[in-house]
C-alpha positions, 0 to 999 in steps of 0.5 A: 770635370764641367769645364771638360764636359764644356770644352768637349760640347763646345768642341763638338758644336763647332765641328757641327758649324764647320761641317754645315758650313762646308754643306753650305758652301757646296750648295752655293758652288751648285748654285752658282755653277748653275747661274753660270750655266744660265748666263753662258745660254743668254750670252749665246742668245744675244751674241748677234755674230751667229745670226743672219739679219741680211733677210731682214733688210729693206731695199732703199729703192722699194721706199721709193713709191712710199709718200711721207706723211705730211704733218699737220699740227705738232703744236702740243702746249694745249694738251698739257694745261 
């Protein structure tokens, strides 16, 4: 009579596990979907075939007046001792 008593609580116990485990394993799915859902946005935000970057271009002819800086002293080994 124990080892029924036993053999059905055990039963009942597993079925519990297996259902908390399918509970589980929904919640995963839900959360995974919802990553998905966030990583599809930022592939669209960072897919850069959708923008149009031609209004941030530099003329080359409009650099032409621009002097370049003249460097004076780039020796640096002091700084470091």
């Amino acid at each position: 009579m124990k080892k029924m008593v036993m053999f059905v609580g055990c039963m009942i116990l597993i079925s519990a596990g297996v259902q908390a485990d399918g509970n589980l394993t929904k919640k995963q799915i839900q959360k995974q979907l919802q990553k998905e859902k966030k990583y599809a946005q930022e592939q669209k935000f960072y897919n850069a075939d959708e923008y149009d970057f031609s209004g941030a271009e530099v003329n080359p002819e409009s650099l032409k007046h621009i002097k370049p800086i003249e460097v004076d002293d780039m020796d640096m080994d002091d700084v470091y001792d």
